[in-house]
SEVO-208442 format. One record per residue: residue number from 0; residue in one letter; z, y, x of N, C-alpha, C in turn. Coordinates in pm, whole numbers, plus 50000, padded with zeros to 5 digits. Example, Ala and Ser with C-alpha at 12.3 -4.5 7.8 and 13.67 -1.06 7.14 Angstrom:
  resi  resn    nc3    nc2    nc1   cac3   cac2   cac1    cc3    cc2    cc1
     0     A  50780  49431  51319  50780  49550  51230  50780  49670  51320
     1     S  50708  49775  51285  50714  49894  51367  50787  50003  51290
This chain:
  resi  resn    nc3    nc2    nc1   cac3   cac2   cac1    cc3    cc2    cc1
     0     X  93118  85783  16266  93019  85731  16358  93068  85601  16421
     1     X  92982  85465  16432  93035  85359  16496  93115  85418  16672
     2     X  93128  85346  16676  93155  85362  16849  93129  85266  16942
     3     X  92975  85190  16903  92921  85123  16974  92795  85187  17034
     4     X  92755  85118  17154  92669  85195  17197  92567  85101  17281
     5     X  92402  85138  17276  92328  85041  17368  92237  85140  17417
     6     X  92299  85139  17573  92204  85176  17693  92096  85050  17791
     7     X  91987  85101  17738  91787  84990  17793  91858  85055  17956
     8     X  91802  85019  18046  91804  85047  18184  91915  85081  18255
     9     X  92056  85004  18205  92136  85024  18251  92228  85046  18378
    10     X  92122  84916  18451  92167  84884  18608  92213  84970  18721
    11     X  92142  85103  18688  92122  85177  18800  92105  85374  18774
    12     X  92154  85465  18847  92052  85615  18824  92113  85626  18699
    13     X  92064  85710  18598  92104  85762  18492  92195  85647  18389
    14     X  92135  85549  18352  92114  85416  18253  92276  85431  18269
    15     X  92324  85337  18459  92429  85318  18449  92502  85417  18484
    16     X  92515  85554  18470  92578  85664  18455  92609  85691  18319
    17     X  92518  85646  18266  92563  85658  18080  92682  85571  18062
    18     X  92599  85452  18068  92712  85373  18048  92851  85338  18073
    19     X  92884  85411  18177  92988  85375  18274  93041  85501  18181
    20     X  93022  85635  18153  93068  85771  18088  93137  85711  17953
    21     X  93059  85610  17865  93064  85594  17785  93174  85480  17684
    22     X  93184  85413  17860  93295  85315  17830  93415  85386  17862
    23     X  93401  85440  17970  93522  85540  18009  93611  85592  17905
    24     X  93473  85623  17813  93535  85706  17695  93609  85684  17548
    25     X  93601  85526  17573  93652  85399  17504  93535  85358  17380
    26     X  93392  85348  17453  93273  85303  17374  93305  85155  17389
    27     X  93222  85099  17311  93224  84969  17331  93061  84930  17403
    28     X  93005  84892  17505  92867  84923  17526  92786  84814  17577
    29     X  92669  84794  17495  92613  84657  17516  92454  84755  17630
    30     X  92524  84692  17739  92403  84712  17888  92327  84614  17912
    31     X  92232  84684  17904  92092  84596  17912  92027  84639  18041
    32     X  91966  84548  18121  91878  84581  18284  91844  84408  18313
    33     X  91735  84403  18378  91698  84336  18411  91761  84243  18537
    34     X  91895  84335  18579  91912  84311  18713  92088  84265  18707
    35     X  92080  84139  18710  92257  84100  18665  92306  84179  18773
    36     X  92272  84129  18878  92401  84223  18995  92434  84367  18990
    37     X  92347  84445  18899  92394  84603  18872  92458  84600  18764
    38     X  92436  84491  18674  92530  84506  18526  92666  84444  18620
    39     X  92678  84399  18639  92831  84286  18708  92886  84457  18782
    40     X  92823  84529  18843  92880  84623  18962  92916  84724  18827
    41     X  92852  84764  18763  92901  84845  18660  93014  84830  18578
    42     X  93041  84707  18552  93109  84634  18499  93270  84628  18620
    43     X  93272  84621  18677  93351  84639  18816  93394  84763  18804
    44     X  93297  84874  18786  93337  84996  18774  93431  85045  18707
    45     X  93397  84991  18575  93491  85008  18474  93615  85008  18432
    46     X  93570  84878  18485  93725  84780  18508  93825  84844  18619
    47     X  93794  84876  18726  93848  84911  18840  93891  85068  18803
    48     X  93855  85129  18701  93987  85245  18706  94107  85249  18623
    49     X  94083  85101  18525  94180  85069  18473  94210  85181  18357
    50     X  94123  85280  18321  94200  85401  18231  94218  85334  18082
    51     X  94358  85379  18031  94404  85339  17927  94282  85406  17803
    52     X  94268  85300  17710  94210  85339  17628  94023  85308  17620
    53     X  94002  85272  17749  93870  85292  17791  93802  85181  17713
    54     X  93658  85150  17689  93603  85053  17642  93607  84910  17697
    55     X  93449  84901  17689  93418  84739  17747  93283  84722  17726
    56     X  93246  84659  17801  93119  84605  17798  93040  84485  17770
    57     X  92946  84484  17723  92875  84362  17683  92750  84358  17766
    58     X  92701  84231  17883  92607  84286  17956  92517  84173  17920
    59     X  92414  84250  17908  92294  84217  17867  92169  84214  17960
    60     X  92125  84122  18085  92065  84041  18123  91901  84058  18045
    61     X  91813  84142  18043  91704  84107  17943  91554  84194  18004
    62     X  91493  84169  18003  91394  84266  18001  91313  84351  17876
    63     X  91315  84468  17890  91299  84566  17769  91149  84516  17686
    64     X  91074  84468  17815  90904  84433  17735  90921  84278  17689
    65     X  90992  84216  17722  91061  84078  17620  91039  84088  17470
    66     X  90997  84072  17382  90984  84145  17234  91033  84087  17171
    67     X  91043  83937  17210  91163  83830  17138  91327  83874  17232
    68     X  91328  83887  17316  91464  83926  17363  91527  84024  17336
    69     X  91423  84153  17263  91510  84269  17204  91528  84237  17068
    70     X  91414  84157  16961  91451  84122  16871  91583  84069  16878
    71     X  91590  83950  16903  91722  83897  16934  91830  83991  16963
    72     X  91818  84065  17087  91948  84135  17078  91959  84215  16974
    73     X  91891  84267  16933  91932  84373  16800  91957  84328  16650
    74     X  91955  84190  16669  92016  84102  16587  92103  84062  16605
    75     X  92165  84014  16683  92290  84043  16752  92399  84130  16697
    76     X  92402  84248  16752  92391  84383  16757  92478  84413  16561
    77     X  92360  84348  16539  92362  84398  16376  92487  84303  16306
    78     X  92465  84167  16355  92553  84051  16280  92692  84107  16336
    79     X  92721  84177  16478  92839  84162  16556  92919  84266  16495
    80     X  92815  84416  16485  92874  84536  16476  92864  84587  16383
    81     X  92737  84560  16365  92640  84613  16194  92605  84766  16211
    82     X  92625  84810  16330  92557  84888  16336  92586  85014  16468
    83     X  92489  85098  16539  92508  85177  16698  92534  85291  16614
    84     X  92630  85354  16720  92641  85508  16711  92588  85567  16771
    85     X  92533  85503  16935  92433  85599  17003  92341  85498  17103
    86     X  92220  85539  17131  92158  85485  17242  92061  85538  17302
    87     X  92100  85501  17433  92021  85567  17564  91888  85429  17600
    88     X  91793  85552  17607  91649  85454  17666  91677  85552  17789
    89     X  91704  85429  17875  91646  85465  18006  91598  85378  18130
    90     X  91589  85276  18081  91413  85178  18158  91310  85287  18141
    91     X  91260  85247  18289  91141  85289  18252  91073  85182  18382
    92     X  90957  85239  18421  90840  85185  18516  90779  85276  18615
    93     X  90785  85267  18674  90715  85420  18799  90655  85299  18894
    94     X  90551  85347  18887  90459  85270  18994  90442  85353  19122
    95     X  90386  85336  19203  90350  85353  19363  90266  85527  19322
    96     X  90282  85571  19401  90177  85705  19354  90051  85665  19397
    97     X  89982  85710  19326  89836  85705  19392  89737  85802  19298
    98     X  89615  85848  19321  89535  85921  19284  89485  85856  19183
    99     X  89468  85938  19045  89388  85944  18929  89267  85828  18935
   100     X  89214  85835  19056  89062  85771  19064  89122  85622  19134
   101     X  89259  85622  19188  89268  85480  19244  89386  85413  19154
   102     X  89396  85413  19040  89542  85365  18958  89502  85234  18957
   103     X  89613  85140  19015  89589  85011  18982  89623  84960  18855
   104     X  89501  84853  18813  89502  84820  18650  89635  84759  18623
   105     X  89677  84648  18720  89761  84598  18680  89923  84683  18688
   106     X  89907  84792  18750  90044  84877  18742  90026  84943  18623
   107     X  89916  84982  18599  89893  85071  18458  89941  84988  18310
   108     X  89892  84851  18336  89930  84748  18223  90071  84796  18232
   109     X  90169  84687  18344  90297  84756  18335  90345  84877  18308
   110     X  90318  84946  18293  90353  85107  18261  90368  85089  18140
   111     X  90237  85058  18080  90245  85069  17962  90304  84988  17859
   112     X  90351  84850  17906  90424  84754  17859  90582  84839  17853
   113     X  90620  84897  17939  90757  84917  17956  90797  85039  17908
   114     X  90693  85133  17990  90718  85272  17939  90690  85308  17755
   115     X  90600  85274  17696  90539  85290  17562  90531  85167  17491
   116     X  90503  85030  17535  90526  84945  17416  90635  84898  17386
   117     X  90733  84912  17481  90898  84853  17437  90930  84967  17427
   118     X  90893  85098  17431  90995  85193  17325  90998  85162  17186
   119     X  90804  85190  17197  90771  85184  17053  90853  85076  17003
   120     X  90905  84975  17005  90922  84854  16982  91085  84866  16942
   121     X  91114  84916  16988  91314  84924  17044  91332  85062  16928
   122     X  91248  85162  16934  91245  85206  16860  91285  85189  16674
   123     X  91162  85077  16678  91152  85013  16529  91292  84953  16474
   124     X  91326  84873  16606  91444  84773  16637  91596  84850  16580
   125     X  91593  84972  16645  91696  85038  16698  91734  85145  16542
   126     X  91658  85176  16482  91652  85286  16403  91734  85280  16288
   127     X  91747  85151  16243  91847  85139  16105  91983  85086  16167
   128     X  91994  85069  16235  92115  85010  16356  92200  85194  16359
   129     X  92100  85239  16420  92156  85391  16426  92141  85448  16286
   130     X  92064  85456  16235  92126  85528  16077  92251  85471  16006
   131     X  92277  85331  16010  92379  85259  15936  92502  85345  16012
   132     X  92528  85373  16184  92600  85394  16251  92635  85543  16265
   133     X  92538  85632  16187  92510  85764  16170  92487  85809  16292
   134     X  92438  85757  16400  92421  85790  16528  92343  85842  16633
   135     X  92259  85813  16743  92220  85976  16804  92148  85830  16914
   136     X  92048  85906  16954  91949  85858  17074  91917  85927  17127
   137     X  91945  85914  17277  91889  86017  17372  91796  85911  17488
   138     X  91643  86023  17473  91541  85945  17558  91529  86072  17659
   139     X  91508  86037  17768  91538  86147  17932  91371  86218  17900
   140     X  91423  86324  17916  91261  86450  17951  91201  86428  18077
   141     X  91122  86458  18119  91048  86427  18295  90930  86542  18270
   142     X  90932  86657  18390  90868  86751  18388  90759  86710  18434
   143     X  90750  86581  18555  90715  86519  18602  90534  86460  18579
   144     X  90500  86429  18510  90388  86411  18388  90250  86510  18421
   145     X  90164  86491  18468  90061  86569  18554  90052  86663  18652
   146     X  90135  86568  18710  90165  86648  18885  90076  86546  18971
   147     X  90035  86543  19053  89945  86521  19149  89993  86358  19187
   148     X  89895  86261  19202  89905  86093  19233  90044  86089  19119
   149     X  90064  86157  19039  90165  86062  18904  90077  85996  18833
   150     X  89920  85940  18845  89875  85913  18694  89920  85799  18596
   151     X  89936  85688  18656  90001  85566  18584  90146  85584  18491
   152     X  90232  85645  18612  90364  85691  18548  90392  85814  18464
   153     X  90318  85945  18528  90252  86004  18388  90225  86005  18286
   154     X  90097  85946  18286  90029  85907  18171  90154  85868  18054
   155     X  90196  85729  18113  90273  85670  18009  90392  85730  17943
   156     X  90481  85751  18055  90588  85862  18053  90564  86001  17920
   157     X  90456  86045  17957  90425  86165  17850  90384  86123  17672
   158     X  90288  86007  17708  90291  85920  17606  90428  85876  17524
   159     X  90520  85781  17620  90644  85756  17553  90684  85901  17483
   160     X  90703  85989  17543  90755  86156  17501  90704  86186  17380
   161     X  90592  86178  17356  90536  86209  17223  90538  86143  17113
   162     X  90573  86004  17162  90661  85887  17051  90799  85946  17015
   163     X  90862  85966  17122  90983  86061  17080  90968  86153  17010
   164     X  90926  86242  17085  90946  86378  16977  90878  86340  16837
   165     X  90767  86261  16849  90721  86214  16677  90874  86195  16585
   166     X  90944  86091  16669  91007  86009  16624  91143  86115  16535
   167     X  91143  86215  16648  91297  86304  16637  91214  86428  16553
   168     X  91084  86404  16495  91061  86522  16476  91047  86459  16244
   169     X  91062  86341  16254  91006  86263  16142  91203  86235  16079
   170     X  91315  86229  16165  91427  86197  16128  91524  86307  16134
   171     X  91445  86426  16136  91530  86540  16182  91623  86551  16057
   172     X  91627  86533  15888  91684  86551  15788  91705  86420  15739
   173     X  91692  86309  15777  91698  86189  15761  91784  86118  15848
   174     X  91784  86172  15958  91860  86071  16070  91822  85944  16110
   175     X  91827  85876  16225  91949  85909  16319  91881  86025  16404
   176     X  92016  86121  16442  91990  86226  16546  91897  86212  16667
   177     X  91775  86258  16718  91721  86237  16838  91671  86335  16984
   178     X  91762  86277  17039  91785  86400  17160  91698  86394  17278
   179     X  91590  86503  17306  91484  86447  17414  91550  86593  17489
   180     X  91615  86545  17614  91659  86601  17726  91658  86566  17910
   181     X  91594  86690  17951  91560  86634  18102  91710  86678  18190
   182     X  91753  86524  18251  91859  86568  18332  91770  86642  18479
   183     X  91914  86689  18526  91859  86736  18669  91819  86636  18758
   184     X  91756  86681  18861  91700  86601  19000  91832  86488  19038
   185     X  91830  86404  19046  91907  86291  19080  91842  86209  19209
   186     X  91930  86198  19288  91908  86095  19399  91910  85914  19353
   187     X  91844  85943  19239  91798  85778  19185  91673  85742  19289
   188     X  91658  85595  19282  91557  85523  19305  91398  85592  19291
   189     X  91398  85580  19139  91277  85679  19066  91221  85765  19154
   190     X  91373  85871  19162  91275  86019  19218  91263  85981  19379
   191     X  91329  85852  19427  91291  85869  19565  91143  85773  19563
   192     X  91097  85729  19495  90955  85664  19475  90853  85807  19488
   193     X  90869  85887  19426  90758  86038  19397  90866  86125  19489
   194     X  90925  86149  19548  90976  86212  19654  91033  86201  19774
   195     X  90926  86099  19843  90994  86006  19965  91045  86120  20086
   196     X  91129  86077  20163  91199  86180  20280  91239  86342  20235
   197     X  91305  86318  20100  91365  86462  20052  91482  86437  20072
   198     X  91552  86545  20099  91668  86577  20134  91789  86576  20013
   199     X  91835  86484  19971  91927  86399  19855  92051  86465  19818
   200     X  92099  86516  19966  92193  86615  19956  92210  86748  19811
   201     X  92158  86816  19788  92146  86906  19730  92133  86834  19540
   202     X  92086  86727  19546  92024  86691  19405  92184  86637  19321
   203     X  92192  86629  19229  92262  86614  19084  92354  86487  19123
   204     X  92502  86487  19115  92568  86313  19097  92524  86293  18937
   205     X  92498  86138  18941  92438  86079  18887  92518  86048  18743
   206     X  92680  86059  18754  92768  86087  18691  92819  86191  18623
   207     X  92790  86283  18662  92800  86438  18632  92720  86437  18543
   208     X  92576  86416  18584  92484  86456  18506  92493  86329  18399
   209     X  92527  86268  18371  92553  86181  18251  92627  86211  18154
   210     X  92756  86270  18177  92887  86322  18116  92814  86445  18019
   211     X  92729  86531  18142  92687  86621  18081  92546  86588  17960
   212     X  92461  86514  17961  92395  86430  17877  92470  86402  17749
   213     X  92568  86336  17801  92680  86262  17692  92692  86343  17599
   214     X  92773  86452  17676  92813  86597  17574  92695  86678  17459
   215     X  92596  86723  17561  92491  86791  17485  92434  86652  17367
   216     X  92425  86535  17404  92379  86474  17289  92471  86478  17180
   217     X  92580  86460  17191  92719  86366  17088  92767  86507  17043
   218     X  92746  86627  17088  92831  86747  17029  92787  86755  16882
């Protein structure tokens, strides 16, 4: 299996919990987020425990609905490494809650740009990258998906899901491996958008639950 690796939504919450697990573990890992100052802090992370053996990172500055910027990177990708052993989608889009009957159009566009057309897309991108690499994709589960004022993030969210499981259900004897798994409740950003003034204490480190991700995918 290569031992390269590209985590979409890296910056922050799960994304950069992967990533950070993964370099630890002496991956080599090209992080992608929209947000330089969380790739640079991750990157800090890394660096700052100094463990022998550990990877490195390649940070990647991009936005996932860019369609020339993932082209590009996954060309990249291909010329540098020739090919992933694993990758984590975890961008996504969560809009404001609001009721079924009040979804704003233009959050719904976004949703769907981020959540479902740059999978689909990264998907296409991503797939011979990981077969060449004999390697494994893990996209996050969300129980989340027709619960009350979710409709925008819902909607799409469940949508992306069924691209997945299409996807893991079409390469199951073919490969690359595809792992659709819901981590636990995390005190990310996300869940404090759909769970404002909950008590954070009790919910999942964000690290833990990555390691453990890591494992159940890569075993």
């Amino acid at each position: 299996m290569s031992r390269t690796a590209l985590v979409t939504g890296a910056s922050r919450g799960l994304g950069a919990g992967l990533a950070e697990q993964l370099a630890l573990r002496g991956w080599h890992v090209v992080a992608v987020a929209r947000t330089t100052g969380g790739l640079e802090d991750l990157d800090d992370r890394v660096k700052a425990q100094g463990l022998p053996g550990a990877g490195s990172l390649t940070l990647a500055p991009m936005d996932v609905t860019n369609e020339d910027a993932m082209r590009h990177l996954t060309d990249s990708i291909a010329a540098r490494w020739g090919s992933l052993g694993f990758w984590a989608h975890t961008a996504i889009h969560a809009t404001a809650l609001a009721p079924a009957s009040s979804v704003d159009l233009k959050d719904l566009d976004k949703s769907i740009a981020t959540n479902l057309r740059a999978t689909s897309q990264l998907i296409t991108l991503v797939e011979p990258l990981l077969r060449a690499g004999k390697g494994t994709a893990l996209i996050p589960d969300d129980p989340f998906p027709g619960t009350a004022n979710s409709a925008a993030y819902g909607a799409t969210k469940a949508a992306q899901l069924a691209l997945a499981r299409a996807w893991a259900a079409e390469t199951q004897r073919i490969g690359p491996k595809v792992v659709i798994a819901a981590p636990a409740p995390m005190p990310t950003a996300l869940r404090a958008r759909f769970h404002p003034g909950e008590d954070r204490a009790p919910l999942a480190d964000p690290k833990a639950e990555a390691a453990r991700l890591l494992d159940l995918a890569l075993s």
